[in-house]
N, C-alpha and C positions, 0 to 999 in steps of 0.2 A: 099731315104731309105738307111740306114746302113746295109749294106749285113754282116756285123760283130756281127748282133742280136745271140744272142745263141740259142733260140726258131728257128731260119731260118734254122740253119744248123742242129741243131737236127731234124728239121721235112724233113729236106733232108736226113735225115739219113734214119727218116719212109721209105720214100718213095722208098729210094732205096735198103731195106731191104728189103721192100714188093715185089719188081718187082723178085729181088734174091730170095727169098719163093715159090713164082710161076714158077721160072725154077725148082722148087726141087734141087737147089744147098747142093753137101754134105756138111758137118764141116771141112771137109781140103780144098772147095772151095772156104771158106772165104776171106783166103788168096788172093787167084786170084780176089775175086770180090774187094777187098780195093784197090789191085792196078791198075784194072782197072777203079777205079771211083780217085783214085789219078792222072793218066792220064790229066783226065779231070778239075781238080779243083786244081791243086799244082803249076796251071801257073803262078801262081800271085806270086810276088815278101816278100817272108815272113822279118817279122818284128822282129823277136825274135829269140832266141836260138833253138827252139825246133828243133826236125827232120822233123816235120812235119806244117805246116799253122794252127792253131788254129782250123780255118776254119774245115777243113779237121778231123783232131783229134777228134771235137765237136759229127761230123756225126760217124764216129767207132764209140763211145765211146756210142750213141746212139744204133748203128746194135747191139752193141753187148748186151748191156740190153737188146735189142728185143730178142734177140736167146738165154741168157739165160736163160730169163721168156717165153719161147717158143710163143709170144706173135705171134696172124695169119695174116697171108699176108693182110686180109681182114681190119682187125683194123689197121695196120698201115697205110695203102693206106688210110683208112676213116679220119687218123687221119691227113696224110698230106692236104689230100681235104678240111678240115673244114678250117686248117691253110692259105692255099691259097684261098680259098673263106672271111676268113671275112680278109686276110691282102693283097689284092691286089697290095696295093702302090711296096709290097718289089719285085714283079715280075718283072724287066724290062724285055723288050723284049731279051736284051744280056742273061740273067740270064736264061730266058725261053728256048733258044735257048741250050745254055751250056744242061740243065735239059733232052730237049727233046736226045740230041746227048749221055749221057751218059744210059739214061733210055734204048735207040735203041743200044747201045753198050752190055749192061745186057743182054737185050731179046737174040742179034746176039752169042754172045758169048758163053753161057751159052745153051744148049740141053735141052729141057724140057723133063725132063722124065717121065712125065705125062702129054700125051698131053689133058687130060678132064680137067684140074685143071683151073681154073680160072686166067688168065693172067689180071694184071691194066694195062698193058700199054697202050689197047685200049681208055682205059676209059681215062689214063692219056693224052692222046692225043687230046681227045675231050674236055677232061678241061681246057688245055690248049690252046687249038683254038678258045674255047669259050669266054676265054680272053678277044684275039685277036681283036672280035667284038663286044667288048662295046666301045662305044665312049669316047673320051678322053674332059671331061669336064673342 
């Protein structure tokens, strides 16, 4: 799988938009959540001029249509799931691993200040381990 899909990284954008939604992250926290998902995803050697990985760029450029269409933590989480469920191939386990240590960085970082609010990371956890235990045909 080409991890360079634009669909791959924008539904990484959902996903990590969504988990930030459910800390109740403020609008100047943004800032903080891009660099810490820069952290994790700006290791790879860039190709181009920009300042930032394509890669990288793709997913902001996604959060933030999310948060200006006020779009709910619920539908982007739903929206990343469909995308991981019907495109399996582009998960490798590396990619899954990177996913889960940034998804667990959002929750740790970030104070939910509503702790009734609905957290996907559970769910993202279980989606992902669920994976894990289909056989490799």
């Amino acid at each position: 799988m080409n991890t360079d899909n634009r669909e791959f990284f924008e539904q990484l954008g959902n996903l990590f938009y969504s988990l930030a939604l459910d800390r109740s992250i403020d609008p100047i926290e943004y800032s903080e959540l891009k660099m810490l998902i820069s952290k994790d995803w700006m290791s790879q050697p860039q190709d181009s001029d920009m300042p930032i990985p394509e890669n990288v760029h793709l997913m902001f450029v996604e959060m933030d249509a999310l948060q200006t269409t006020n779009v709910s933590s619920a539908d982007a989480y739903n929206s990343f799931a469909r995308y991981y469920a019907t495109h399996p191939e582009a998960f490798t386990q590396e990619l899954v691993e990177r996913i889960q240590e940034t998804a667990t960085s959002i929750n740790s970082f970030f104070p939910a200040h509503n702790p009734y609010r609905k957290n996907h990371l559970g769910d993202l956890l279980i989606l992902l381990r669920n994976k894990t235990n289909i056989p490799n045909y």
